[in-house]
C-alpha positions as semicolon CSV with decimal commas, in nm:
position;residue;x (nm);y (nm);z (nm)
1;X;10,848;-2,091;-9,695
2;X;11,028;-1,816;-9,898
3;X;11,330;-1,935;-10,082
4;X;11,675;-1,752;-9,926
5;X;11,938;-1,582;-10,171
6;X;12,263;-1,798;-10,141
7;X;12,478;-1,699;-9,923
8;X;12,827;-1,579;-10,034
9;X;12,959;-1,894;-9,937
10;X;12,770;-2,079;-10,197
11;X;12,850;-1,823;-10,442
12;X;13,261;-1,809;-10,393
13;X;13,276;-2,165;-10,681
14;X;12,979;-2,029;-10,879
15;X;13,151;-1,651;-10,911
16;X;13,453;-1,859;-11,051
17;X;13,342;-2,090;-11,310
18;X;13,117;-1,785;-11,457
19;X;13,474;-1,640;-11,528
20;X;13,614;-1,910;-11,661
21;X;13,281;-1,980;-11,851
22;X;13,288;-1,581;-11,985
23;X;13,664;-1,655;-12,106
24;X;13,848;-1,568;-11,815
25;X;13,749;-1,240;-11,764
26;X;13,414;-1,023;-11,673
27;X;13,244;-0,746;-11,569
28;X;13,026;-0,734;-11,232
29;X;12,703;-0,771;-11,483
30;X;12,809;-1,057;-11,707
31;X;12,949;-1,214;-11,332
32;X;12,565;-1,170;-11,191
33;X;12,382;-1,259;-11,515
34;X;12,615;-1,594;-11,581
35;X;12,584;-1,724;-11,207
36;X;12,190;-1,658;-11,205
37;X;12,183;-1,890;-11,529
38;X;12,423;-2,124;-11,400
39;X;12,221;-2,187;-11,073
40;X;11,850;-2,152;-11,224
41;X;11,780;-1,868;-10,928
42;X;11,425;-1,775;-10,978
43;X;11,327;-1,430;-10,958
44;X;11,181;-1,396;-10,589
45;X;11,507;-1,484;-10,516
46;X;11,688;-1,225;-10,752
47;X;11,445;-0,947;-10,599
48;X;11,546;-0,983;-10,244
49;X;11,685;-0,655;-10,135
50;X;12,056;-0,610;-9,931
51;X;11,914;-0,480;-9,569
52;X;12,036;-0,128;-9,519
53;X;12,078;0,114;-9,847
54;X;12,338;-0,072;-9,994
55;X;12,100;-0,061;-10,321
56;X;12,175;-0,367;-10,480
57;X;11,996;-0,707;-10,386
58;X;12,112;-0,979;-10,172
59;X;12,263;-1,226;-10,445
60;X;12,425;-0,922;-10,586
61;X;12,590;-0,795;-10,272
62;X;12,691;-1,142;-10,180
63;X;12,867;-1,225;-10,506
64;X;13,050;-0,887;-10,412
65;X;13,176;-1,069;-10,113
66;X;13,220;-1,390;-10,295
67;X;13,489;-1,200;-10,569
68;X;13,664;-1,056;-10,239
69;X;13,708;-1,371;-10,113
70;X;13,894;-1,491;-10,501
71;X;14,088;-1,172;-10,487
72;X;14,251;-1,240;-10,187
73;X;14,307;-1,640;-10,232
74;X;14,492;-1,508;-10,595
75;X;14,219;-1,640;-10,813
76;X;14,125;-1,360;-11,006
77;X;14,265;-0,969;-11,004
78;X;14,081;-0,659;-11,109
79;X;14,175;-0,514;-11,413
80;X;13,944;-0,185;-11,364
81;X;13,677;-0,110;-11,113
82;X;13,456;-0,367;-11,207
83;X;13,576;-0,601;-11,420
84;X;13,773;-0,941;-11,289
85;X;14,014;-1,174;-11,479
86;X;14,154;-1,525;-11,402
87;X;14,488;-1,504;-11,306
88;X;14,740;-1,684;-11,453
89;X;14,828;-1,887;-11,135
90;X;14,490;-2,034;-11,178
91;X;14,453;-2,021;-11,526
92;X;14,453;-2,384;-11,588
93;X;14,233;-2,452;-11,267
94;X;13,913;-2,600;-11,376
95;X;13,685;-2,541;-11,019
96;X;13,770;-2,376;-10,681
97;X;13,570;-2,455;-10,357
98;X;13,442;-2,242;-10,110
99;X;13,606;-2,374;-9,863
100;X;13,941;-2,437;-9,959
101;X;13,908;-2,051;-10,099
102;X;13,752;-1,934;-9,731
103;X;14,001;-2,163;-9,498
104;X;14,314;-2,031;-9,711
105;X;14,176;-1,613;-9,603
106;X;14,143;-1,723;-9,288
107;X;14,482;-1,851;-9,231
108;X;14,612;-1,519;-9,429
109;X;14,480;-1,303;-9,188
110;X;14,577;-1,462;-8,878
111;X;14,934;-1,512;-9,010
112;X;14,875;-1,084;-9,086
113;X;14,807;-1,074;-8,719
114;X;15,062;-1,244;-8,583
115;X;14,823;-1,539;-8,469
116;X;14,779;-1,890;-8,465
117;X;14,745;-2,079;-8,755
118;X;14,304;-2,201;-8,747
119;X;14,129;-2,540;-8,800
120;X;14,033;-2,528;-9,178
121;X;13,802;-2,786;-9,096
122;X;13,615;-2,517;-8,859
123;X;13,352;-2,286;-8,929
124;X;13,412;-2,089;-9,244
125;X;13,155;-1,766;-9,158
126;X;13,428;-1,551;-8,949
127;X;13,413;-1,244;-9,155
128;X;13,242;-0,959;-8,976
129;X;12,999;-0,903;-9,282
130;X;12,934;-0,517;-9,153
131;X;13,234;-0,449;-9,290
132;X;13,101;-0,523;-9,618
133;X;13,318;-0,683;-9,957
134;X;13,617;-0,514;-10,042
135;X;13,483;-0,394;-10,389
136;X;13,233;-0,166;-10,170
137;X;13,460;0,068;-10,013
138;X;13,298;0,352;-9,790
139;X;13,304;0,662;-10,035
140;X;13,069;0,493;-10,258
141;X;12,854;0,349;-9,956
142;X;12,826;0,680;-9,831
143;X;12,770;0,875;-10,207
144;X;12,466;0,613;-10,228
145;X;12,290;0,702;-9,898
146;X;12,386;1,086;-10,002
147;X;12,154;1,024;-10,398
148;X;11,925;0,801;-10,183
149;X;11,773;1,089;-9,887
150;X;11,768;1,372;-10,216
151;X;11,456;1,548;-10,252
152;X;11,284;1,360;-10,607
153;X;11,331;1,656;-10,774
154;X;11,639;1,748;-10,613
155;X;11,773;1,370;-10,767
156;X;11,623;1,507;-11,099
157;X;11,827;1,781;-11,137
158;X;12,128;1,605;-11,034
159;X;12,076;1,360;-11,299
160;X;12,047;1,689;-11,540
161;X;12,374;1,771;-11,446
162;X;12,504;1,458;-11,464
163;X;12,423;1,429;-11,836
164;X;12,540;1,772;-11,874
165;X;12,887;1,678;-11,802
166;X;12,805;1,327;-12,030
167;X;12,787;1,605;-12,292
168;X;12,428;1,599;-12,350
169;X;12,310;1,939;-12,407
170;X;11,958;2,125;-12,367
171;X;11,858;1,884;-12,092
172;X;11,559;1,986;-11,899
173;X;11,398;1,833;-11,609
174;X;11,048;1,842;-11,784
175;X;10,800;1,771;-11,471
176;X;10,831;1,676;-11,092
177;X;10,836;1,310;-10,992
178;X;10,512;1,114;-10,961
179;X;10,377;0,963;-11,234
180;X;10,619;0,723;-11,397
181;X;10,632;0,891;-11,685
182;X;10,977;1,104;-11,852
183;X;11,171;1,313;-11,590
184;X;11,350;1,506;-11,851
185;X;11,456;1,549;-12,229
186;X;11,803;1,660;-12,383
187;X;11,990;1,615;-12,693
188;X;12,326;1,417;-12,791
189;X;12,531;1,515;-13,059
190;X;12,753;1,240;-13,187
191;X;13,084;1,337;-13,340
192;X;12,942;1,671;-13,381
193;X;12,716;1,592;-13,661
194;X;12,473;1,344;-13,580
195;X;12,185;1,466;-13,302
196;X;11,957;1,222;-13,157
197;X;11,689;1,332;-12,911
198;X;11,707;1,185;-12,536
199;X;11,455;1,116;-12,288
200;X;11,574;1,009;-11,941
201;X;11,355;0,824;-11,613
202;X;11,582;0,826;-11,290
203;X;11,444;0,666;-10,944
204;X;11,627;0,650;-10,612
205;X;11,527;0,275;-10,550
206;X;11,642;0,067;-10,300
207;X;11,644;-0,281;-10,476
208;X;11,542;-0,373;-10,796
209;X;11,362;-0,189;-11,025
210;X;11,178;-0,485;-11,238
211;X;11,037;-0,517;-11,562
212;X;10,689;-0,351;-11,555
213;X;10,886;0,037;-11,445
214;X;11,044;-0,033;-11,761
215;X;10,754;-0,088;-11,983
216;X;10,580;0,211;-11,823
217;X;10,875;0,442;-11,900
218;X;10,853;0,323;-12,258
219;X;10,506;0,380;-12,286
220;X;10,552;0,725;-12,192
221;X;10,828;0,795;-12,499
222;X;10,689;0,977;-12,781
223;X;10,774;0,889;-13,136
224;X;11,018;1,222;-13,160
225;X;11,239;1,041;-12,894
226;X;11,520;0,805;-13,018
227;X;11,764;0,690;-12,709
228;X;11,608;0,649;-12,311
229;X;11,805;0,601;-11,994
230;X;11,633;0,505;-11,673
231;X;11,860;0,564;-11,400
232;X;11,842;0,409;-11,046
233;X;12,041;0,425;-10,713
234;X;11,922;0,043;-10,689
235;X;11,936;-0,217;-10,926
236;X;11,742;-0,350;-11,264
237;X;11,614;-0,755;-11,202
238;X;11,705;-0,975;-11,459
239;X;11,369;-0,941;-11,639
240;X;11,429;-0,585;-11,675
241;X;11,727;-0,602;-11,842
242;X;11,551;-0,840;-12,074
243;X;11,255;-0,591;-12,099
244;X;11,483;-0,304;-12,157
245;X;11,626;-0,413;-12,472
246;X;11,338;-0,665;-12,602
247;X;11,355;-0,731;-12,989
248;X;11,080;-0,515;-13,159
249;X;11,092;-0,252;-12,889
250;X;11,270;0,104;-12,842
251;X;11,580;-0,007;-12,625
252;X;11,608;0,155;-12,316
253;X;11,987;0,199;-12,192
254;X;12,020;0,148;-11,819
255;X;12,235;0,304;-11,538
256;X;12,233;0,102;-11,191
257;X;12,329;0,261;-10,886
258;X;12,724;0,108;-10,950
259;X;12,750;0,260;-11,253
260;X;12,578;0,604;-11,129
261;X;12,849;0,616;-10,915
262;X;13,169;0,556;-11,108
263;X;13,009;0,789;-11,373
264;X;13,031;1,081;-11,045
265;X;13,379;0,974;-10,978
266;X;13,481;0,954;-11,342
267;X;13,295;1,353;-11,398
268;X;13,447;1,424;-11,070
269;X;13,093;1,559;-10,920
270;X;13,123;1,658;-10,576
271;X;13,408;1,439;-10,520
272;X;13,794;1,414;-10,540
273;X;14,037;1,150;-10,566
274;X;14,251;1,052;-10,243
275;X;14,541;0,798;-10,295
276;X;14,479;0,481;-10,057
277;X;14,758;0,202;-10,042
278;X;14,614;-0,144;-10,042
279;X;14,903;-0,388;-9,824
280;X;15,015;-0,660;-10,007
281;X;14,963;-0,948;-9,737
282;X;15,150;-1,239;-9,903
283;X;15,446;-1,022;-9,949
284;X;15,452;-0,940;-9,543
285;X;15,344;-1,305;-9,407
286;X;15,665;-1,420;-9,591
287;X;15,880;-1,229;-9,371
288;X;15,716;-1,467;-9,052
289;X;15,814;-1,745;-9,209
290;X;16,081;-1,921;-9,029
């Protein structure tokens, strides 16, 4: 029988102590790479894919939920998009459980709602999880599906603008999609002296792209090329991010579907800010009180 991702239950105490064990603070990556090591997860587990076109895989999406779940019990804060701190209420907490973390929520939202206080000894799975985490708002669920159902080429040549506006100049989209090799070439300047020559990959996955897609994209670098980027909608596995920047080898720089997309909302491609108040619910509740 097939081994099952944790759920995001099992994942709300190991999401913590990876922060605490990272020094109280971390990005989404070091998060994901720390709890993998933590709890041994072998890689048929790390390759199961998020149903729908989420893009990421399961244990990633689920440790998305798991940080939501921190946020709100006042655990940890962001301090940008993706990266999470320890806050100082709990900075001398050593472990949190999952259901301490869950029953607390729960209790928060019905006191939101104006409704009786719940068992903490019931159930804990009472989120509706097609709502998705918090971290996932809609924008960037819908920009994903948008990169996913473009043409190949089409993708290409959105990637070429993309590095464009990254200030790469003279990038061409060299052939159409198909055989695994380089999608395009440009060239970085850096602090207008330096010029390196770039070769990019970029795949609208959904999942993980794994280790052997990065060795083939390597393979297909000639010796005239100095930095690579494969970019995905999806997600690398762990043993591609080892393979991608293996001692010995030409390092390949990687761009998940996450980071595609705060790169588009940082360039401001197709999209515009819009102002959206998050409700403080602890402030509100106290006003209940009696």
């Amino acid at each position: 029988m097939a081994t099952k991702a944790p759920t995001y239950e099992k994942l709300i105490s190991p999401c913590f102590s990876a922060i605490r064990a990272l020094g109280g603070s971390a990005s989404n990556d070091e998060i994901y790479d720390e709890v993998v090591r933590q709890l041994a997860l072998p890689e048929e587990v790390l390759e199961v894919p998020q149903s729908g076109r989420d893009g990421r895989s399961r244990v990633a999406y689920n440790l998305a939920w798991a940080r939501t779940y921190l946020k709100k019990f006042g655990a940890i804060v962001n301090t940008s998009r993706s990266v999470w701190a320890i806050t100082s209420e709990f900075s001398d907490v050593k472990a949190v459980t999952s259901r301490e973390v869950i029953a607390f929520v729960k209790n928060m939202e019905a006191q939101s709602a104006n409704k009786p206080q719940v068992d903490t000894k019931s159930s804990v799975n009472f989120v509706n999880q097609d709502e998705g985490p918090e971290e996932v708002s809609s924008w960037r669920t819908r920009m994903l599906e948008i990169l996913q159902n473009m043409n190949p080429y089409g993708f290409e040549r959105f990637i070429q603008l993309l590095l464009r506006n990254c200030g790469i100049d003279n990038v061409e989209v060299t052939k159409k999609s198909g055989d695994g090799g380089i999608d395009g070439t440009g060239q970085y300047k850096l602090s207008g002296i330096f010029s390196f020559k770039l070769a990019f990959q970029c795949k609208r996955y959904v999942g993980n792209v794994g280790s052997g897609e990065i060795r083939d994209f390597r393979g297909s670098l000639s010796t005239d090329i100095e930095k690579a980027i494969f970019v995905t909608t999806g997600s690398f596995s762990p043993m591609a991010k080892v393979e991608a920047k293996a001692s010995g080898k030409k390092p390949i720089d990687l761009m998940d579907g996450e980071m595609l997309i705060d790169k588009i909302a940082e360039l401001q491609l197709g999209v515009s800010p819009k102002t959206i108040y998050e409700i403080d619910d602890k402030f509100y509740a106290q006003y209940n009180e009696a």
